[in-house]
N, CA and C atoms as an extended XYZ file, in Angstrom:
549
Properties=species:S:1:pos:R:3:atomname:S:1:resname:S:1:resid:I:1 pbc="F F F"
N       149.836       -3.905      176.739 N   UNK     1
C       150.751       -4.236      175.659 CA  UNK     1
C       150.587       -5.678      175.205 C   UNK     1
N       149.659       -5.983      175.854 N   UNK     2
C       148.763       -7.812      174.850 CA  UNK     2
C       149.253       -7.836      173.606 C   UNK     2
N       149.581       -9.085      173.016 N   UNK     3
C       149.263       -9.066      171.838 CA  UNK     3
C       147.099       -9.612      171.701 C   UNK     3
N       146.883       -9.298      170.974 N   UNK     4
C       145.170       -9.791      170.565 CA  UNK     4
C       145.127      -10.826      169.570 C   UNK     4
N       144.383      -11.622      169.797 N   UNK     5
C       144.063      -12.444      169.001 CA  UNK     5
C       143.042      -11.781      167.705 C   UNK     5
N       143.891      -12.570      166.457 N   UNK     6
C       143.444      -11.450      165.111 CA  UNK     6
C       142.413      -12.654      164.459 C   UNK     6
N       142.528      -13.956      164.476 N   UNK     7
C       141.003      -14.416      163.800 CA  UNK     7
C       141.609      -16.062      163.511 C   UNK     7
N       140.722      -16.848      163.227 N   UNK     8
C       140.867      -18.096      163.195 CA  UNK     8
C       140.222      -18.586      164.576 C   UNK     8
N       140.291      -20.212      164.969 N   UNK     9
C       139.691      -20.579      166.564 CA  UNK     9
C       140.717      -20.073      167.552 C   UNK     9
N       139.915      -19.833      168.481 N   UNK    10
C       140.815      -19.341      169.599 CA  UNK    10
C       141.011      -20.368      170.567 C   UNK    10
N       142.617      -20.350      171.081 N   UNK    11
C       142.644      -21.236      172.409 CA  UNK    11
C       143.160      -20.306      173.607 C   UNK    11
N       142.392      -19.746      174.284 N   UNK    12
C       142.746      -19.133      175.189 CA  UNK    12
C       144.558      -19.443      176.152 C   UNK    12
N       144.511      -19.986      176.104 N   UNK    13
C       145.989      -20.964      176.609 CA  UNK    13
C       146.881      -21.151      175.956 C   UNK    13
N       146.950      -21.036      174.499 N   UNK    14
C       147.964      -21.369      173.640 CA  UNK    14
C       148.694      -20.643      173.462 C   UNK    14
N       150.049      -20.606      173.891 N   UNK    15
C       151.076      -19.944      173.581 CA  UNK    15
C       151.716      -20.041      172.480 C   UNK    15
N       152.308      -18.989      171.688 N   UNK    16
C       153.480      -19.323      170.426 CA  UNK    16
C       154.492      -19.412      171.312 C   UNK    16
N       155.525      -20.520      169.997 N   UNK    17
C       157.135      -20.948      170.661 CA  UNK    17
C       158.222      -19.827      170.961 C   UNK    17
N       158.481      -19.968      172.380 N   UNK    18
C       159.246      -19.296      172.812 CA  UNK    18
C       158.424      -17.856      173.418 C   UNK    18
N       157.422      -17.926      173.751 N   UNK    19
C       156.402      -16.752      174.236 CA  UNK    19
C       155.948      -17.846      175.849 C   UNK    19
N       155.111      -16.829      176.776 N   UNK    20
C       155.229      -17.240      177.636 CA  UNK    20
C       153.483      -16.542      178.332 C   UNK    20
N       153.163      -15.696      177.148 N   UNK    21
C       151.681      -14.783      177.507 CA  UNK    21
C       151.297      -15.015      176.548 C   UNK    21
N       149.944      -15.956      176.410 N   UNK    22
C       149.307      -16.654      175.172 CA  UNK    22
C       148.098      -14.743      174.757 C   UNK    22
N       147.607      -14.763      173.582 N   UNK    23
C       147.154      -13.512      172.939 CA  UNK    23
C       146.069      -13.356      173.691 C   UNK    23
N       145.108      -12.310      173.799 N   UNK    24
C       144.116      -11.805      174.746 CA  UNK    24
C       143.143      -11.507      173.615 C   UNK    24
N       141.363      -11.990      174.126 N   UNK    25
C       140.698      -12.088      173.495 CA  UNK    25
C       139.728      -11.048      174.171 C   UNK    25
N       139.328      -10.123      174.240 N   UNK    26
C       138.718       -8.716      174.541 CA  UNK    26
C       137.252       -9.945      175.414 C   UNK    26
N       136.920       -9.790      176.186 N   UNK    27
C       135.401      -10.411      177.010 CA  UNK    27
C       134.333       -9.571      176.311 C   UNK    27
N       133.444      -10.347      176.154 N   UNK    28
C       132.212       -9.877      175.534 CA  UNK    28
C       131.689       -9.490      174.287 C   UNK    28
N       133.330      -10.435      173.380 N   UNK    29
C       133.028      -10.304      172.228 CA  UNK    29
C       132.693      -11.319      171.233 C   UNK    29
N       132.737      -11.543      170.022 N   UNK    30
C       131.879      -12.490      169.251 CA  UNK    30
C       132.456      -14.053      169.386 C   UNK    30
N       133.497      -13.981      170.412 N   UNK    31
C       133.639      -14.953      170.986 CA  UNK    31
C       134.045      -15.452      171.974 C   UNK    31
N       133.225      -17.023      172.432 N   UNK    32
C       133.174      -17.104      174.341 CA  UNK    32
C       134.283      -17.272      174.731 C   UNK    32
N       134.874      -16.682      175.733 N   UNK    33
C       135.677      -16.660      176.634 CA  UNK    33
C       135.657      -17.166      177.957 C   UNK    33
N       136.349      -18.227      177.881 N   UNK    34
C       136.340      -19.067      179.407 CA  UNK    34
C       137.266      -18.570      180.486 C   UNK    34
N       136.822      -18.898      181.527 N   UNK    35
C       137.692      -17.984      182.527 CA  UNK    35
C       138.004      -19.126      183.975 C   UNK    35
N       138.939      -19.971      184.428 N   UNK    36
C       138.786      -21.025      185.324 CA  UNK    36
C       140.042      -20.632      186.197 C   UNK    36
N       140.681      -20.723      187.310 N   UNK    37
C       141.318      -20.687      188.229 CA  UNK    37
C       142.001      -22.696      188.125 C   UNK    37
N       140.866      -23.411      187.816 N   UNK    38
C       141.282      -24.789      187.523 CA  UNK    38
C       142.421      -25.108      186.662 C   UNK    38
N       143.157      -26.086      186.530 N   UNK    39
C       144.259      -26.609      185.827 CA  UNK    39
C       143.514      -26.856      184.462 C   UNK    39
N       143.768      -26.197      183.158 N   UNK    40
C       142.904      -26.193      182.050 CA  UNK    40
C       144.464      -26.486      181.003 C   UNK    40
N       144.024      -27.254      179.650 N   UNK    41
C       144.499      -27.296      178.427 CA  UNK    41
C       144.543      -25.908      177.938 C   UNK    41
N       144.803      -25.705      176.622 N   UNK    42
C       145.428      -24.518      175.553 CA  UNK    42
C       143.786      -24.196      175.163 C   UNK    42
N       142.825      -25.063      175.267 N   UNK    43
C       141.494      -24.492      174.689 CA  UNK    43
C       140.652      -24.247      175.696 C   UNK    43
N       141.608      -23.849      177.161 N   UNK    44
C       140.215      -23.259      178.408 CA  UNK    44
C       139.770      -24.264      179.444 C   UNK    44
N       139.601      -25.295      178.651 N   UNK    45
C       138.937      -26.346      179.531 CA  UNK    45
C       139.303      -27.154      180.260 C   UNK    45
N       139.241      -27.463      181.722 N   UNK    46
C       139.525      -27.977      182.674 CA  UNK    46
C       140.621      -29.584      182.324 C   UNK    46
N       141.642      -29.549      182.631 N   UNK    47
C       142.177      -30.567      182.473 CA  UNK    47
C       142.892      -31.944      183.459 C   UNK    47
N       142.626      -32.443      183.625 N   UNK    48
C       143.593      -33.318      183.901 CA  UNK    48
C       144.882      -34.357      183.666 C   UNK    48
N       145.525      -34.007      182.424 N   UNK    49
C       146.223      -34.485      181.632 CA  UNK    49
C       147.219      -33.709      182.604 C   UNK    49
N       148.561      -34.852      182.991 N   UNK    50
C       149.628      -34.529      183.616 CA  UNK    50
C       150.525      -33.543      183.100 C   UNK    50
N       150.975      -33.575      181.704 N   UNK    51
C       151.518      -33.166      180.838 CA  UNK    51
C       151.169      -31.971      180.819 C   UNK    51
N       149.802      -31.693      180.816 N   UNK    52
C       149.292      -30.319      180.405 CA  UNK    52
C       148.971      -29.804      181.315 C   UNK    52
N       149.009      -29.876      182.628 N   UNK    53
C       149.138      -28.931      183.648 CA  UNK    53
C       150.622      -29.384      184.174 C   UNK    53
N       151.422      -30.019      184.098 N   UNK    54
C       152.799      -29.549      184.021 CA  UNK    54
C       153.533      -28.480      183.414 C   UNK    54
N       153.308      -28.377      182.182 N   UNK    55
C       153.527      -27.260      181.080 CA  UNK    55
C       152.653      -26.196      181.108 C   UNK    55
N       151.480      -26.059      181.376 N   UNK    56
C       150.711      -24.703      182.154 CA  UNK    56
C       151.705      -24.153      183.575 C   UNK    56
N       151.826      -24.662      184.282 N   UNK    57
C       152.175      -24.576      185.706 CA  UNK    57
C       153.928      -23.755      185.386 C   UNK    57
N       154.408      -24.524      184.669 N   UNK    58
C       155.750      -23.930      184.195 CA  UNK    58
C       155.717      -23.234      183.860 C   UNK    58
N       154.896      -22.712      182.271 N   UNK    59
C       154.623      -21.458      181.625 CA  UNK    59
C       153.876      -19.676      182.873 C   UNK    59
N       153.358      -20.471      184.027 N   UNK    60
C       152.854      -19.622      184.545 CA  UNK    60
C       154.252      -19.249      185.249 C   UNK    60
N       155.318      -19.865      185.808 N   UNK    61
C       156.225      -19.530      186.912 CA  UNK    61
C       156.980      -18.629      185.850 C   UNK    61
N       157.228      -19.221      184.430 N   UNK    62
C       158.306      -18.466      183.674 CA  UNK    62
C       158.085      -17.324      183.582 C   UNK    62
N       156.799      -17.032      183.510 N   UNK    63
C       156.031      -15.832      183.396 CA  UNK    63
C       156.114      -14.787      184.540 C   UNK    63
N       155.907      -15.308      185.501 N   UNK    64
C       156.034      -14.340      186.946 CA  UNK    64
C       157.787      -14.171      187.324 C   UNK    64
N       158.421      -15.414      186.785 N   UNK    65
C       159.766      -14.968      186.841 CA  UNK    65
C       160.190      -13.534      186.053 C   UNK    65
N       160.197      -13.808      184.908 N   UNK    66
C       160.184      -13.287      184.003 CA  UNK    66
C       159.828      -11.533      184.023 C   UNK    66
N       158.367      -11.418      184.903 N   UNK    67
C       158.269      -10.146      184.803 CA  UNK    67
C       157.966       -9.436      186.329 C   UNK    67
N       158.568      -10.023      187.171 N   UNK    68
C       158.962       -9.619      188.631 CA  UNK    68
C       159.031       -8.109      189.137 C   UNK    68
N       159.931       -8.029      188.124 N   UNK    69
C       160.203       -6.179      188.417 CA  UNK    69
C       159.229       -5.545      188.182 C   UNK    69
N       158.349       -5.657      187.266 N   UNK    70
C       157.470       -4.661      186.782 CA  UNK    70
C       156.239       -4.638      187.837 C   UNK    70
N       156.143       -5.507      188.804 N   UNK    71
C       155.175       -5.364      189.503 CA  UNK    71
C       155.854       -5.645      191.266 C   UNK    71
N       156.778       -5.528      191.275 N   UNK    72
C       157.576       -5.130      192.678 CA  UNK    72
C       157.779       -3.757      193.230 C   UNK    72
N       156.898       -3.415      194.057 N   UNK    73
C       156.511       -2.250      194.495 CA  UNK    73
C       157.613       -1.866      195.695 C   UNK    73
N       157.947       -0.726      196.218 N   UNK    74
C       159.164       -0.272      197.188 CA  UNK    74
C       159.176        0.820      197.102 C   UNK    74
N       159.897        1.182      198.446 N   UNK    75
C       160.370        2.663      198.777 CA  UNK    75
C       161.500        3.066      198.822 C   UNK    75
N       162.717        3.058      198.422 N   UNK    76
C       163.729        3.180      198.725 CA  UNK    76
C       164.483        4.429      199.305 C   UNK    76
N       164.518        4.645      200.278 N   UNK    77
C       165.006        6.303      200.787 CA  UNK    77
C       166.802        6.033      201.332 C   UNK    77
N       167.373        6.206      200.131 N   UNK    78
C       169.113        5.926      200.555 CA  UNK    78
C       169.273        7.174      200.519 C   UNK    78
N       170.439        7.490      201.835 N   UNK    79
C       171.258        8.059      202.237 CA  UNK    79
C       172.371        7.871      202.548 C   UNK    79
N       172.952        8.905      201.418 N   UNK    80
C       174.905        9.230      201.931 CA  UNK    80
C       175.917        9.207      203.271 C   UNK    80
N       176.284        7.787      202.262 N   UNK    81
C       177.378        7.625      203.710 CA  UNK    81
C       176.678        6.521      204.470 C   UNK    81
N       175.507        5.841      204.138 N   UNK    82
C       174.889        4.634      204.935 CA  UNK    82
C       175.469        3.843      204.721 C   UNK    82
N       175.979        3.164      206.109 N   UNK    83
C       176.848        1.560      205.956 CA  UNK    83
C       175.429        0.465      205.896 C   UNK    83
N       174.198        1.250      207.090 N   UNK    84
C       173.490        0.180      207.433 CA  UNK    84
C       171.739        0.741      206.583 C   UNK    84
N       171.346       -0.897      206.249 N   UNK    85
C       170.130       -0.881      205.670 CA  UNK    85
C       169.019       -1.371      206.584 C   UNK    85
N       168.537       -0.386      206.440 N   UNK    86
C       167.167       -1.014      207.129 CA  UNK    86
C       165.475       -1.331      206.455 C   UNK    86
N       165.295       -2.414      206.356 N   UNK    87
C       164.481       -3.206      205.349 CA  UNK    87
C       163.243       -3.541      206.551 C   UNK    87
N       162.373       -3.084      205.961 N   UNK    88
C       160.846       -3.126      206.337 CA  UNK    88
C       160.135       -3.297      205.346 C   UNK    88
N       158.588       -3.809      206.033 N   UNK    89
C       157.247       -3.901      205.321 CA  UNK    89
C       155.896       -3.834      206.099 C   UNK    89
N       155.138       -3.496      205.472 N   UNK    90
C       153.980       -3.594      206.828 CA  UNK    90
C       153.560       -1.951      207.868 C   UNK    90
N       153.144       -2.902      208.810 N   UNK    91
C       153.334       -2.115      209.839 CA  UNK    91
C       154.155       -1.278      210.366 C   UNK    91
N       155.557       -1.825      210.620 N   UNK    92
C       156.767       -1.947      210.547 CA  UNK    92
C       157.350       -0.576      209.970 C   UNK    92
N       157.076       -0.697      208.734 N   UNK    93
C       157.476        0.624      208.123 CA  UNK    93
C       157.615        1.946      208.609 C   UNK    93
N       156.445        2.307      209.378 N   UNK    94
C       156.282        3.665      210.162 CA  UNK    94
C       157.662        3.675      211.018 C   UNK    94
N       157.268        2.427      212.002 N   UNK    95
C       158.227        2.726      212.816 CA  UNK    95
C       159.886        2.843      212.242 C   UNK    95
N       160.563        1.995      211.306 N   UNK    96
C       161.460        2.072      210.942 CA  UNK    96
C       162.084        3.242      209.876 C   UNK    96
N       161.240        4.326      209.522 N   UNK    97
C       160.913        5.288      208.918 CA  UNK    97
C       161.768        6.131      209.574 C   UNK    97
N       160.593        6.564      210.877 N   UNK    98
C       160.975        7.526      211.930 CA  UNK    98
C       162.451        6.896      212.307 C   UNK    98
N       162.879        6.256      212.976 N   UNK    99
C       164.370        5.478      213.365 CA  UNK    99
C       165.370        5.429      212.101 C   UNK    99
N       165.271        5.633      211.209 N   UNK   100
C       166.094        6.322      209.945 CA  UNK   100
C       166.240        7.075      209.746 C   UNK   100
N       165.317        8.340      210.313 N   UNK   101
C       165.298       10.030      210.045 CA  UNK   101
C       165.968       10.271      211.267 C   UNK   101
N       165.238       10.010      212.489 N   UNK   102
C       166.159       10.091      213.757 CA  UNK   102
C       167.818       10.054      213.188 C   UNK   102
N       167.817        8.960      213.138 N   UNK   103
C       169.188        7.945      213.713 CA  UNK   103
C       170.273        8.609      212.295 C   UNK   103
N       169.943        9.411      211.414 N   UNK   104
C       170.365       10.115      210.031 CA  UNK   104
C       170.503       11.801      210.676 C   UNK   104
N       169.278       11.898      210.813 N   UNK   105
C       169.536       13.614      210.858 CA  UNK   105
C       170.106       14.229      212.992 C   UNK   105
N       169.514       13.153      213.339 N   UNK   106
C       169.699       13.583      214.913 CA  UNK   106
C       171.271       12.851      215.661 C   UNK   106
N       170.651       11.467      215.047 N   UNK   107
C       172.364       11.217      215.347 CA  UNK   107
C       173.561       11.006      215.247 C   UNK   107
N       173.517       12.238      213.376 N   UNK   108
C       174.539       11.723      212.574 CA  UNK   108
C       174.943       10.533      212.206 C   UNK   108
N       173.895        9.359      211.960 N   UNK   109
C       173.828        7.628      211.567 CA  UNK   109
C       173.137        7.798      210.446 C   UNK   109
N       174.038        7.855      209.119 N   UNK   110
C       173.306        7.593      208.317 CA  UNK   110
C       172.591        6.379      207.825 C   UNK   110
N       171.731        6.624      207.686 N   UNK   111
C       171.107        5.159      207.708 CA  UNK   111
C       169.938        4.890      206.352 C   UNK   111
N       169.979        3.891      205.466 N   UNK   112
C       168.730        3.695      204.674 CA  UNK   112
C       167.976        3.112      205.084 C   UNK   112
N       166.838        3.413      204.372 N   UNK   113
C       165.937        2.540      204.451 CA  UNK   113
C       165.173        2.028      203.158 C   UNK   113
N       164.925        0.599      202.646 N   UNK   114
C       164.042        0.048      201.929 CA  UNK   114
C       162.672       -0.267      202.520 C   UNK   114
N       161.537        0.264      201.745 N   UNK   115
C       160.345       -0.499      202.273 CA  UNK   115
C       159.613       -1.328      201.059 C   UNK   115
N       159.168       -2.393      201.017 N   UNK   116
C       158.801       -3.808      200.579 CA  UNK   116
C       157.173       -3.510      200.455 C   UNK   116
N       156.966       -3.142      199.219 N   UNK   117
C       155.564       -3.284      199.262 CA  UNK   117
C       155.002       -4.713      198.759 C   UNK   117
N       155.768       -4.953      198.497 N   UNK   118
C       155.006       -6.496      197.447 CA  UNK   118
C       156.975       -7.610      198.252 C   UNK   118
N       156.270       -8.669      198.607 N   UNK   119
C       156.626       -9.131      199.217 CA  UNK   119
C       157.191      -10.906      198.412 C   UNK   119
N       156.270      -10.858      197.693 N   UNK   120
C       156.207      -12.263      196.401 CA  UNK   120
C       155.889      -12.191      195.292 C   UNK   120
N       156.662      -12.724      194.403 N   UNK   121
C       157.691      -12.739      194.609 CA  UNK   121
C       158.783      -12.201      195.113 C   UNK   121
N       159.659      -12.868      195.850 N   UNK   122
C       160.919      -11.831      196.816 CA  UNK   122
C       161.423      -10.986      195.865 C   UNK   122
N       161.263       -9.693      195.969 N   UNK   123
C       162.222       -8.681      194.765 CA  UNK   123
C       163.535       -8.807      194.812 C   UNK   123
N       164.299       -9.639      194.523 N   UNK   124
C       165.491      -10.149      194.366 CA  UNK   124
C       166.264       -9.174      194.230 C   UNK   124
N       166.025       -8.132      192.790 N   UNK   125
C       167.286       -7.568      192.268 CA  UNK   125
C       166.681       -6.164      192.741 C   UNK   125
N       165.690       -5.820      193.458 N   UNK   126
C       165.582       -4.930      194.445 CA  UNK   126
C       166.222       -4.345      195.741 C   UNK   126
N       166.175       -5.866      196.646 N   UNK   127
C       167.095       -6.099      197.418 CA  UNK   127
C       168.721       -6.157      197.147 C   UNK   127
N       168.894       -7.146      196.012 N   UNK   128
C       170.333       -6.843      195.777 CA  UNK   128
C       171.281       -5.321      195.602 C   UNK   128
N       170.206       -4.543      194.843 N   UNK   129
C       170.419       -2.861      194.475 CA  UNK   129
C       170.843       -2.292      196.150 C   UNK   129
N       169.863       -2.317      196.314 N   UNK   130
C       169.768       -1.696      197.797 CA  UNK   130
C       170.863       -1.515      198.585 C   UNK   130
N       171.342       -2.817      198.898 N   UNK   131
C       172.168       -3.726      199.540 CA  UNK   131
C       173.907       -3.210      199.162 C   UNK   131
N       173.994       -2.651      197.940 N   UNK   132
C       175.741       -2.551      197.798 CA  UNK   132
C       175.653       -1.494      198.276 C   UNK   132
N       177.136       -2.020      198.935 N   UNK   133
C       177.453       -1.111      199.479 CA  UNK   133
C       177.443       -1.139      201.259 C   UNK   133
N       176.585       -2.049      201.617 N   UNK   134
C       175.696       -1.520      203.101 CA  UNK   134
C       177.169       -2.555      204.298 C   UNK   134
N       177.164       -2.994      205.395 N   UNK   135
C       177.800       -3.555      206.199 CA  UNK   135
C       177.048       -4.100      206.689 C   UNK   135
N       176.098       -3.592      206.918 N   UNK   136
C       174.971       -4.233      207.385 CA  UNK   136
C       173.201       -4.191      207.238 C   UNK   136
N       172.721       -5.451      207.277 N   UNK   137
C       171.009       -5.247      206.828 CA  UNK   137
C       170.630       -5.563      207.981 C   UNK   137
N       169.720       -4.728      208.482 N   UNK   138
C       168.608       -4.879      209.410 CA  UNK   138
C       167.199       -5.021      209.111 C   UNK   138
N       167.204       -6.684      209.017 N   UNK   139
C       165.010       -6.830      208.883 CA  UNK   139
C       164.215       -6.398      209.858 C   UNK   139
N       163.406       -5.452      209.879 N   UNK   140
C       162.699       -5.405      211.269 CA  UNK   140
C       161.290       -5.850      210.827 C   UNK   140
N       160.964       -7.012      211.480 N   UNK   141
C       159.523       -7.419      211.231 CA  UNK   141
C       158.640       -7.633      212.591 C   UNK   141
N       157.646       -7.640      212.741 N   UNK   142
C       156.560       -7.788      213.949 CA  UNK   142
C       155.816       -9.358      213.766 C   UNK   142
N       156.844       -9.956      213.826 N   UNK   143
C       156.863      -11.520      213.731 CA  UNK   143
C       158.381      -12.144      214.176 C   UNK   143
N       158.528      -13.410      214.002 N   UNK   144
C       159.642      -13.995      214.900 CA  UNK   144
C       160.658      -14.160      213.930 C   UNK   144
N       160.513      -13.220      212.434 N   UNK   145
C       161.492      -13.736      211.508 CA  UNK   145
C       161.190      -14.478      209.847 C   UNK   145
N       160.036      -14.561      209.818 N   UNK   146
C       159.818      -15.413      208.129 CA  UNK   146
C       160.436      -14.750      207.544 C   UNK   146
N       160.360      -13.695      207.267 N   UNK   147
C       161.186      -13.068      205.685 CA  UNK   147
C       162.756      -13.028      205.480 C   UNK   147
N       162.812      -12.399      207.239 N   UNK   148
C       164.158      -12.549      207.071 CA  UNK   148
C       164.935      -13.690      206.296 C   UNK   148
N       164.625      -14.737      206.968 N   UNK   149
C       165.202      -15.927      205.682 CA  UNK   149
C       164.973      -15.718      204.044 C   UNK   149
N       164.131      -15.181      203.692 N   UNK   150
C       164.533      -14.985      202.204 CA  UNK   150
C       164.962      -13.529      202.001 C   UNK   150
N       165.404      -12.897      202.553 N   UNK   151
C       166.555      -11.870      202.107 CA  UNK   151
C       167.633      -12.460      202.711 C   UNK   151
N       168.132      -13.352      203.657 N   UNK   152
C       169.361      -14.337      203.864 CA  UNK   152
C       169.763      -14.509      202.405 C   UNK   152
N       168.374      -15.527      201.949 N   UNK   153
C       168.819      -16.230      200.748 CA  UNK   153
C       169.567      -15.426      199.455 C   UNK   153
N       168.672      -14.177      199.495 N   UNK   154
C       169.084      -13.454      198.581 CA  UNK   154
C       170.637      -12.531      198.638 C   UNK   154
N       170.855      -12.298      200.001 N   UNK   155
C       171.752      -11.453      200.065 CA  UNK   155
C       172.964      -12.180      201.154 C   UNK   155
N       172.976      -13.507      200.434 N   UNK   156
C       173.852      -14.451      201.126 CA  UNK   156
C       175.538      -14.431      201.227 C   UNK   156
N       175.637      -13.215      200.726 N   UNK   157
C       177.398      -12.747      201.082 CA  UNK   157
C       177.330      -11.282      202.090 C   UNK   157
N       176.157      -11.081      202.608 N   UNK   158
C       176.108       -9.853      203.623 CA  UNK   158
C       175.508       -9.970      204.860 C   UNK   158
N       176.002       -9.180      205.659 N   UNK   159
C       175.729       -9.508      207.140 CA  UNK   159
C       174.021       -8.971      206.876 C   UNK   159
N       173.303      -10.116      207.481 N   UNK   160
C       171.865       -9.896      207.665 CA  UNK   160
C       171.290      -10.222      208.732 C   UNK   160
N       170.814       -9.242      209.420 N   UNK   161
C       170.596       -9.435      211.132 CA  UNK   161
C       168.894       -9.526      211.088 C   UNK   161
N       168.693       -9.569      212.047 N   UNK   162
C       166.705       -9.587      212.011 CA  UNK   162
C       166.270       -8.920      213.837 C   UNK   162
N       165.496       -8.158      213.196 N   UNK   163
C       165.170       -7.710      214.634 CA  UNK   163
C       163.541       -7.425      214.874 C   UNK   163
N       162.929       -8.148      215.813 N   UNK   164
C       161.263       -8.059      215.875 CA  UNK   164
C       161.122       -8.853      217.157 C   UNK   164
N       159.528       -8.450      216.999 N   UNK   165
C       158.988       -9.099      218.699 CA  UNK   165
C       157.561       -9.828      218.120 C   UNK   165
N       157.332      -10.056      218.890 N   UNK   166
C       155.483      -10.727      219.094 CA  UNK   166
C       154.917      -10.679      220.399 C   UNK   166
N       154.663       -9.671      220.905 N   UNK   167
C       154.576       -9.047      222.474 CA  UNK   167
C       152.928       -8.851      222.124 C   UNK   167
N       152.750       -8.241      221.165 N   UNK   168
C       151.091       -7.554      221.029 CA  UNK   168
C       151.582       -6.264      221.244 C   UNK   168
N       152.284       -5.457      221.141 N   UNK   169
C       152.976       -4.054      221.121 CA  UNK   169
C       153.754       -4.068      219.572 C   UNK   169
N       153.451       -2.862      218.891 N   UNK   170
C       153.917       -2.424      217.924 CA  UNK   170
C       155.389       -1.922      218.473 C   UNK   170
N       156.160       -2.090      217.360 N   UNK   171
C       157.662       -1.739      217.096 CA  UNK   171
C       157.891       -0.277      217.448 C   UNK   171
N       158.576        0.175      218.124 N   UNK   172
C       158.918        1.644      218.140 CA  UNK   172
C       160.443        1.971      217.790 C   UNK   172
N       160.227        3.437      217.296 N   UNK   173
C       161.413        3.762      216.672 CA  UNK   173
C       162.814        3.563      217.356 C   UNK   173
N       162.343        3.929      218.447 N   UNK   174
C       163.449        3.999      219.518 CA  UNK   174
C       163.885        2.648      220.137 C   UNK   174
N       163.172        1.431      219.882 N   UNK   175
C       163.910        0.104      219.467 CA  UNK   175
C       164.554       -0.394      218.557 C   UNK   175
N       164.015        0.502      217.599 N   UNK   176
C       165.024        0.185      216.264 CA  UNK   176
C       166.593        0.733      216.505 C   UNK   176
N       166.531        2.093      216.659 N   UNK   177
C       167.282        2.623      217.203 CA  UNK   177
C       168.749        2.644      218.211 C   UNK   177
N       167.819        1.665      219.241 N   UNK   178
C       168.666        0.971      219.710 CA  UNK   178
C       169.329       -0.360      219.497 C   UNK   178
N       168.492       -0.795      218.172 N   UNK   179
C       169.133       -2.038      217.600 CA  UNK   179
C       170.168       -1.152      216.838 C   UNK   179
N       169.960       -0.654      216.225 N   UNK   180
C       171.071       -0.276      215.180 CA  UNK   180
C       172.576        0.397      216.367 C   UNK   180
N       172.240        1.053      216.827 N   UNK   181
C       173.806        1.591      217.751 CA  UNK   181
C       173.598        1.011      218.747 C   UNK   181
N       173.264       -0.199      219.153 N   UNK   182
C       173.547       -1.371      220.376 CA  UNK   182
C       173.581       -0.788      221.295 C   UNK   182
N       172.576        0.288      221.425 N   UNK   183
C       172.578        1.215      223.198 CA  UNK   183
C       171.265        1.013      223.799 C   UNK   183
């Protein structure tokens, strides 16, 4: 859904006012197209002007702000009557999968689960969705905790617990399990 650039010089970089995705020039056509990962001006080329990779750098965040959702990937499997959420990614997932179906169909605990495919930007209003309603969030990660802090951040009026190891042993359901009904 580009807009294209229709004719005159092209600046690969140049945005119109109040736009934030400068027009797209098709590769390999009657005109060159520069392509740099480097801090570049509105015409491609490598810059060092403060100004102009200040205002690149901004235009790029507004941009990923901006269109977050459309590329925030998830699983969401809610179930009726869940007080508690259980938020995974990774590895992780399997196990917290199985310990939601368990802990739902076997031990009458209804329980959700979110799974996090895309991780960054934090899906904010993903998590927030998820989340009403719940008493409690359970992160289960196979690390000592990074993420958990940014679903803290995000879901900073709800109880958010974190539960993981770093043993060299994968997570099993039946730890989750027992995190969630404290047995």
């Amino acid at each position: 859904d580009r807009t294209l650039h229709e004719a005159g010089p092209f600046l690969p970089f140049q945005v119109k006012p109040g736009e934030d995705v400068p027009p797209f020039l098709p590769i390999g056509g009657a005109i060159l197209v520069r392509q740099t990962s480097s801090t570049h001006g509105p015409d491609g080329y490598i810059t060092t002007d403060p100004s102009e990779i200040q205002e690149g750098v901004e235009r790029l965040q507004r941009k990923i702000d901006s269109n977050t959702e459309s590329f925030s990937y998830f699983d969401l499997e809610a179930r009726e009557g869940a007080r508690t959420l259980l938020v995974a990614y990774g590895i992780t997932a399997g196990a917290a999968r199985a310990a939601a179906i368990e802990l739902s169909e076997s031990l009458n605990i209804p329980v959700s689960l979110l799974v996090l495919k895309t991780l960054w930007p934090v899906p904010e209003r993903v998590l927030q969705a998820a989340a009403v309603g719940m008493e409690r969030i359970l992160v289960v990660e196979m690390n000592l905790g990074q993420y958990v802090q940014e679903i803290r951040r995000v879901l900073c009026n709800q109880k958010v617990d974190f539960y993981g190891k770093m043993s060299g042993q994968l997570l099993s359901p039946r730890e989750i399990i027992e995190e969630v009904t404290g047995g």
